[in-house]
KELO-500959 format. One record per residue (C-alpha): residue in three letters; x, y, z. Coordinates in nm, 4 decimals, decimal comma, padded with zeros to 6 digits. Last residue first. Layout:
<nodes>
NODE res       xx       yy       zz
NODE ala        X        Y        Z
...
</nodes>
This chain:
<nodes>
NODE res       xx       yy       zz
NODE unk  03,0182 -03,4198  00,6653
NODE unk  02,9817 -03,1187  00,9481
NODE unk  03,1238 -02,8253  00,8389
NODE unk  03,1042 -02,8962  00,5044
NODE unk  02,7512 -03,0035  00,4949
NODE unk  02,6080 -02,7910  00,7536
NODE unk  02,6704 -02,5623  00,4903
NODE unk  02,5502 -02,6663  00,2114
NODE unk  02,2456 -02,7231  00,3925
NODE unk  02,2019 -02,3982  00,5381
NODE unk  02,2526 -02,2601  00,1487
NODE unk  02,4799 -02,0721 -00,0659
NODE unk  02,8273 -02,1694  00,0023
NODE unk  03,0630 -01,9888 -00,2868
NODE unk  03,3540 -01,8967  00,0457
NODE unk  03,5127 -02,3126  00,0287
NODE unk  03,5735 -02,3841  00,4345
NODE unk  03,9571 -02,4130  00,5696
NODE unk  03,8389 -02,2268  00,8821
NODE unk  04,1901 -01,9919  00,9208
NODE unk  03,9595 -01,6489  01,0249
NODE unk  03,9742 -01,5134  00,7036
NODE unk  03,7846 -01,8611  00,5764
NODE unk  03,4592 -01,8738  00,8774
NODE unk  03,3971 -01,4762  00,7392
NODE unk  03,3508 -01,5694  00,3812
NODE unk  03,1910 -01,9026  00,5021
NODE unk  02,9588 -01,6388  00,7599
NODE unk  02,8826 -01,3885  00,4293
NODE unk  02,8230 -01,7226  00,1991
NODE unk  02,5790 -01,8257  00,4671
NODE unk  02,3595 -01,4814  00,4773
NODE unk  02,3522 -01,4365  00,1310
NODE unk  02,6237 -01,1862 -00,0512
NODE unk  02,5392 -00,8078 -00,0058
NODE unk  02,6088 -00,5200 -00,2978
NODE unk  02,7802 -00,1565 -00,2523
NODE unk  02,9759 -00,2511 -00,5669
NODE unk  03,2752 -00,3015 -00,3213
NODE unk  03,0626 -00,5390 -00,1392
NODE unk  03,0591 -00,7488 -00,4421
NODE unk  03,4548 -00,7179 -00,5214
NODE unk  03,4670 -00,8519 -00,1921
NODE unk  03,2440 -01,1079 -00,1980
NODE unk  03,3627 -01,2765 -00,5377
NODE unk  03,2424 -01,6429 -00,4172
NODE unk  02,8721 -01,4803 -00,4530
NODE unk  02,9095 -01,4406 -00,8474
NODE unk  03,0763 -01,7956 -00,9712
NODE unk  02,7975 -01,9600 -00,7362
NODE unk  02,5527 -01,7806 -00,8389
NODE unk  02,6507 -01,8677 -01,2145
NODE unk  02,8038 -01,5933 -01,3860
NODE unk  02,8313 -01,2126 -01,5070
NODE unk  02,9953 -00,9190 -01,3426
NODE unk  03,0625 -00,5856 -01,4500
NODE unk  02,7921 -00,5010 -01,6617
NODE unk  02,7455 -00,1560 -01,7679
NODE unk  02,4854  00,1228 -01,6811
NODE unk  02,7090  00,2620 -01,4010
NODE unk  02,7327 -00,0996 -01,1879
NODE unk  02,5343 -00,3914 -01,3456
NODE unk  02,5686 -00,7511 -01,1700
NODE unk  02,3996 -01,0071 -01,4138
NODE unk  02,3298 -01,3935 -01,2719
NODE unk  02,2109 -01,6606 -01,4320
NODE unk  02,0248 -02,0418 -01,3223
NODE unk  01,9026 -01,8675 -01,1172
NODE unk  01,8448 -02,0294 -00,7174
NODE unk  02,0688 -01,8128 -00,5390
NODE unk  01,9383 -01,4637 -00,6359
NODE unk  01,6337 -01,4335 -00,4243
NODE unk  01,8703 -01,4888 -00,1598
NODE unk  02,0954 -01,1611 -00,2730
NODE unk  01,7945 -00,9336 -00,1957
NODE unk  01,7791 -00,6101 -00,4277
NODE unk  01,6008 -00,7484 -00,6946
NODE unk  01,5552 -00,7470 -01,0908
NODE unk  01,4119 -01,1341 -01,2065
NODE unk  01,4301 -01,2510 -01,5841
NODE unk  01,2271 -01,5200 -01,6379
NODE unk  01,1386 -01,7435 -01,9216
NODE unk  00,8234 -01,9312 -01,8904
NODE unk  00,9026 -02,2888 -01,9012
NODE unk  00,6057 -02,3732 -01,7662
NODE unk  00,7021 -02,5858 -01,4587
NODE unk  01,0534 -02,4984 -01,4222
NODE unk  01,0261 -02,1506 -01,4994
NODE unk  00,6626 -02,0546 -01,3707
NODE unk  00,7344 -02,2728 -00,9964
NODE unk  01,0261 -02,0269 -00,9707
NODE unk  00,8028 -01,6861 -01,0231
NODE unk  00,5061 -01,8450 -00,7603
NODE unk  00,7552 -01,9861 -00,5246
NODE unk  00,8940 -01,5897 -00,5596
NODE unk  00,5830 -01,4746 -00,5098
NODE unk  00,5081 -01,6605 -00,1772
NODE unk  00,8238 -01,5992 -00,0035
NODE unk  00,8263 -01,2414 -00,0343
NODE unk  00,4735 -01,2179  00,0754
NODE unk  00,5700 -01,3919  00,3800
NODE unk  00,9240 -01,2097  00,4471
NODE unk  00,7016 -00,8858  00,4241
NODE unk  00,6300 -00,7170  00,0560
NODE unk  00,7240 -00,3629 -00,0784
NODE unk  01,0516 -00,4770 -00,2801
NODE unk  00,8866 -00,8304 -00,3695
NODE unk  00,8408 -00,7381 -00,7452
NODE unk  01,1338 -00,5659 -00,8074
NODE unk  01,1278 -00,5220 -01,1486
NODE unk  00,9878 -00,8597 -01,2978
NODE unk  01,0013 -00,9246 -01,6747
NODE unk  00,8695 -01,2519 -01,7634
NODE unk  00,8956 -01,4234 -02,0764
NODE unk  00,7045 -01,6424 -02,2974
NODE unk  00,3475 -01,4581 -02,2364
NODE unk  00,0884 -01,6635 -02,2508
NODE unk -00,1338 -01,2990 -02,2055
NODE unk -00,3465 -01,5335 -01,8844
NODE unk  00,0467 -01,5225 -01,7489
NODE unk  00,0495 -01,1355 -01,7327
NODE unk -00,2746 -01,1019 -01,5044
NODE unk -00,1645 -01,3662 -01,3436
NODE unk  00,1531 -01,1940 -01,2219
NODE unk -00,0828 -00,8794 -01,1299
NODE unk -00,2414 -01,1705 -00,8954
NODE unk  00,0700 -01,3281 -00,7571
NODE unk  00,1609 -00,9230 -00,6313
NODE unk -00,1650 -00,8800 -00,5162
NODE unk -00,1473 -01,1896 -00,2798
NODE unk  00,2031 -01,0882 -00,1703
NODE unk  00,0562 -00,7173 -00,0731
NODE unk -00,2379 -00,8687  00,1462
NODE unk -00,5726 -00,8835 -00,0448
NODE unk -00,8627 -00,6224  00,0264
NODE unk -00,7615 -00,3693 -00,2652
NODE unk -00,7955 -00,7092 -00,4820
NODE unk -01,1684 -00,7583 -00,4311
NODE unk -01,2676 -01,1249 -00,4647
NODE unk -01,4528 -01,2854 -00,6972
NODE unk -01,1238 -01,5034 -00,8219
NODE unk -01,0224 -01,5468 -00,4431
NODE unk -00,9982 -01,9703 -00,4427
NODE unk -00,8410 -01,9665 -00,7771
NODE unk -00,4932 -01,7768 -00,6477
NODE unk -00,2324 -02,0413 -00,6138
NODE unk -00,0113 -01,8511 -00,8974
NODE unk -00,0880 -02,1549 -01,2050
NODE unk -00,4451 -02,1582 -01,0533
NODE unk -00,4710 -01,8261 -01,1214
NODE unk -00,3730 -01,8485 -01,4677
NODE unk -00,5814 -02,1285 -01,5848
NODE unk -00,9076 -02,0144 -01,4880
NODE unk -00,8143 -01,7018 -01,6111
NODE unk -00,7189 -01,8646 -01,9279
NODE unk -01,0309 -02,0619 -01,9549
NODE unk -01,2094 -01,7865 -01,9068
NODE unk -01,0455 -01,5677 -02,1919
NODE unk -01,0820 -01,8212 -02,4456
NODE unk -01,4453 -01,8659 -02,3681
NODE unk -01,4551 -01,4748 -02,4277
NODE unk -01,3146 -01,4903 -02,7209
NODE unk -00,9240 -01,3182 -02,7515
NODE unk -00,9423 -00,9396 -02,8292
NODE unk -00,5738 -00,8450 -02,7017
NODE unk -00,7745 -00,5916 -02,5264
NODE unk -00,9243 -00,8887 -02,3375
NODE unk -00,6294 -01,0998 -02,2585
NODE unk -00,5084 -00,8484 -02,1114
NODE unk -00,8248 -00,7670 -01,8341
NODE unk -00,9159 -01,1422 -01,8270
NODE unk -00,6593 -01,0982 -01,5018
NODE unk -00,8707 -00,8094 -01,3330
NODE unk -01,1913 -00,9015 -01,4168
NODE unk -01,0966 -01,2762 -01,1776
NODE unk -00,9780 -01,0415 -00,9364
NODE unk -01,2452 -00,8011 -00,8710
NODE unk -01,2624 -00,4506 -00,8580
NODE unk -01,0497 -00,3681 -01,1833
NODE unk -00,7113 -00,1634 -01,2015
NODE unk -00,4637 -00,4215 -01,0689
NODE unk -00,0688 -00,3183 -01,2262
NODE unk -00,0081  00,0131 -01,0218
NODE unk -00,1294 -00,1600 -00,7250
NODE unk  00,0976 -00,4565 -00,7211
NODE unk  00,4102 -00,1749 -00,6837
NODE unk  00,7721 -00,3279 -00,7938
NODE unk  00,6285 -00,3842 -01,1193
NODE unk  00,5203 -00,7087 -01,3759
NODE unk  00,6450 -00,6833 -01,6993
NODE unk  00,5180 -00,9178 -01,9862
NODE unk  00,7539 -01,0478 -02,3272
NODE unk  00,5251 -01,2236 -02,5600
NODE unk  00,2309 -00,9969 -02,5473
NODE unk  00,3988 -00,6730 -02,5219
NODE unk  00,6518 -00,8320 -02,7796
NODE unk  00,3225 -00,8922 -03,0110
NODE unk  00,1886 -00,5091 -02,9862
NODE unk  00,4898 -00,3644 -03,0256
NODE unk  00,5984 -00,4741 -03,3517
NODE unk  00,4068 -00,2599 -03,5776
NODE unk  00,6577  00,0028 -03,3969
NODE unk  00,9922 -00,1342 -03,5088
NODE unk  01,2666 -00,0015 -03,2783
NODE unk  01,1645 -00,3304 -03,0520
NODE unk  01,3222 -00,5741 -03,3146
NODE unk  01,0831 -00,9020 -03,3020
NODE unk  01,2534 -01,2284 -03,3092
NODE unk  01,1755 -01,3036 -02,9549
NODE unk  01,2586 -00,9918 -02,8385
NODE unk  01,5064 -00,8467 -03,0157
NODE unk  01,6681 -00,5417 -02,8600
NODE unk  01,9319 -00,2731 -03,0861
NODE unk  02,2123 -00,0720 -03,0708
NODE unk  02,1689  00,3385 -02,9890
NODE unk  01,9303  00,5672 -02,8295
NODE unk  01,7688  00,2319 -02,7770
NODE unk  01,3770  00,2714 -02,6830
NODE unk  01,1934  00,2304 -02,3826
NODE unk  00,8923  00,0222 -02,2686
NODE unk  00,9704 -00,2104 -02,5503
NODE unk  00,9184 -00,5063 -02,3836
NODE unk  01,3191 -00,5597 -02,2602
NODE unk  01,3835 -00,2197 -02,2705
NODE unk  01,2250 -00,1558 -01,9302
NODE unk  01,4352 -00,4385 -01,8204
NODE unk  01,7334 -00,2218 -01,8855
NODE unk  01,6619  00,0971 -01,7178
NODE unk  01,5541 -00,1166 -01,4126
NODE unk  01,9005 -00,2642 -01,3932
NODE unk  02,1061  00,0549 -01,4406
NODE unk  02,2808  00,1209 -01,1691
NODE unk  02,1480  00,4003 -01,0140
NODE unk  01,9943  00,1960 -00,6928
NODE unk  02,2350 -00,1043 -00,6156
NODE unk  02,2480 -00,4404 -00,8840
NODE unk  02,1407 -00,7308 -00,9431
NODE unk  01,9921 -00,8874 -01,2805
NODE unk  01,8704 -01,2682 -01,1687
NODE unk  01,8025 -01,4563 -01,5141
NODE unk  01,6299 -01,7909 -01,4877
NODE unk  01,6344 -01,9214 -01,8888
NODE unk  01,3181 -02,1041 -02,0050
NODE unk  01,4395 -01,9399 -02,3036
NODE unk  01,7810 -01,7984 -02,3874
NODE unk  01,8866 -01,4438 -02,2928
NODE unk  02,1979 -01,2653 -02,4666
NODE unk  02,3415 -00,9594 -02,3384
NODE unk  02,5901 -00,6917 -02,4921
NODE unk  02,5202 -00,3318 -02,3140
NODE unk  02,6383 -00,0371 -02,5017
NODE unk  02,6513  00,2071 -02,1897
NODE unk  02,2550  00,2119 -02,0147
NODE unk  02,1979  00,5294 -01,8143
NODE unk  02,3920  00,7940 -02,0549
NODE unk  02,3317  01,1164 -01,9425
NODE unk  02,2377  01,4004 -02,1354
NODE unk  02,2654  01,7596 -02,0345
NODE unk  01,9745  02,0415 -02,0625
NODE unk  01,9920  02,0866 -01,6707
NODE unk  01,6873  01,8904 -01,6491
NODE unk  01,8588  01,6006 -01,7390
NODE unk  01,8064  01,4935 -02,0964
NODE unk  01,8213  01,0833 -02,1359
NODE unk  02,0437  00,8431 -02,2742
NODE unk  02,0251  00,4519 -02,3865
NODE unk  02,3098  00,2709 -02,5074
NODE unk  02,2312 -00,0964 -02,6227
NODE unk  02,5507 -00,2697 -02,7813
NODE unk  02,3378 -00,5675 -02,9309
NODE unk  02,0754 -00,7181 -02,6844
NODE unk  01,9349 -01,0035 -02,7502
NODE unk  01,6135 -01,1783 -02,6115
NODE unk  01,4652 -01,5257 -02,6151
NODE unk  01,7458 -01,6849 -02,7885
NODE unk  01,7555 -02,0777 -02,8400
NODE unk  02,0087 -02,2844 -02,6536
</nodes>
């Protein structure tokens, strides 16, 4: 497969207010291919955020190198095209929407990139259909629920045809509903567009569909697989302070107790499957 990113024994430090240094990111070794579904999990402190912020040149190695897309990120005349090929969306929908209606709000990138204005419509157009969001183009975003601003910042990335998609927690502030509807949005980008996607969170379900999955503990990774491969390791999981999904946790629990059922079941379905075949 062909690389999207590489990462070659990234370290990345930073001065504490004490005067010492702490290293946040400890020479991480990661390839990511494109169209690739990367889930990075991992609790608070670990590193996961450090690292995606890396991943468009938000920060800079202290030591090793990023290539995004062929572009090293410790070159500054290369910012400007891994911005545009490599977009970040954050945890917080109203740190990314800055204009008072949506469809200004998406042209917004595609406009400092200084793309013509026919250009820029039809990729408006374009991106808000792509996140189910072409019916409130003239509408204010401050009025939208939190899951409707969160598919709108995404559009504002997608109308920059972007090839990859950083997202850092992008459903940490929304209800169930909101939850649900951006990550449709992110999954329907991969398979559909081929966008590639790498995908920070906190809940393990949002997990069980990559086609990847990076557990990071101490700025390192400790674990690397299919979900599958990952969630069957519960206990070394929970010993990372980290939760498996809801059905692995019962198969987990269904196994200690003598049910001969396999503990890497992901889904209802699965489920009901090998309980009841």
């Amino acid at each position: 497969m062909e690389k999207m990113i590489e990462i070659e024994n990234l370290v990345y430090q930073y001065l504490k207010n004490d005067g010492e240094s702490t290293k946040a990111l400890k020479k991480i070794n990661l390839d990511i291919y494109k169209g690739e579904f990367l889930v990075i999990l991992g609790h608070n402190g670990s590193g996961k955020s450090t690292l995606a912020k890396h991943l468009n040149a938000i920060l800079l190695p202290s030591e090793g190198k990023v290539v995004v897309d062929g572009l090293d990120t410790a070159n500054p005349n290369n910012l400007w095209d891994i911005r545009q090929r490599a977009g970040m969306v954050f945890q917080n929908p109203d740190n990314q929407l800055i204009a008072t209606i949506v469809e200004d709000d998406v042209a917004f990138g595609p406009e400092n990139l200084g793309i013509p204005s026919e250009e820029i419509r039809k990729r408006v157009d374009q991106a808000l259909k792509l996140v189910g969001m072409e019916e409130y183009a003239e509408h204010a975003p401050h009025l939208l629920s939190g899951g409707q601003k969160q598919r709108i910042a995404i559009a504002g990335i997608i109308a920059m045809k972007p090839k990859c998609i950083i997202l850092d927690e992008p459903t940490a502030m929304l209800d169930p509903s909101g939850r649900k509807e951006v990550m449709q949005t992110i999954k329907k980008l991969n398979r559909e567009e081929g966008i590639t996607i790498v995908h920070i969170t906190h809940y393990m379900d949002e997990a069980v569909d990559a086609d990847r999955i990076i557990v990071m503990e101490s700025g390192e990774i400790v674990l690397q697989g299919k979900p599958k491969e990952i969630f069957s390791q519960v206990e070394q999981l929970k010993s990372l302070g980290l939760d498996v999904p809801q059905v692995t946790e019962i198969a987990y629990e269904l196994n200690k107790s003598g049910v001969p059922i396999e503990n890497n079941i992901l889904t209802v379905d699965e489920m009901v499957m090998k309980l009841c075949p």
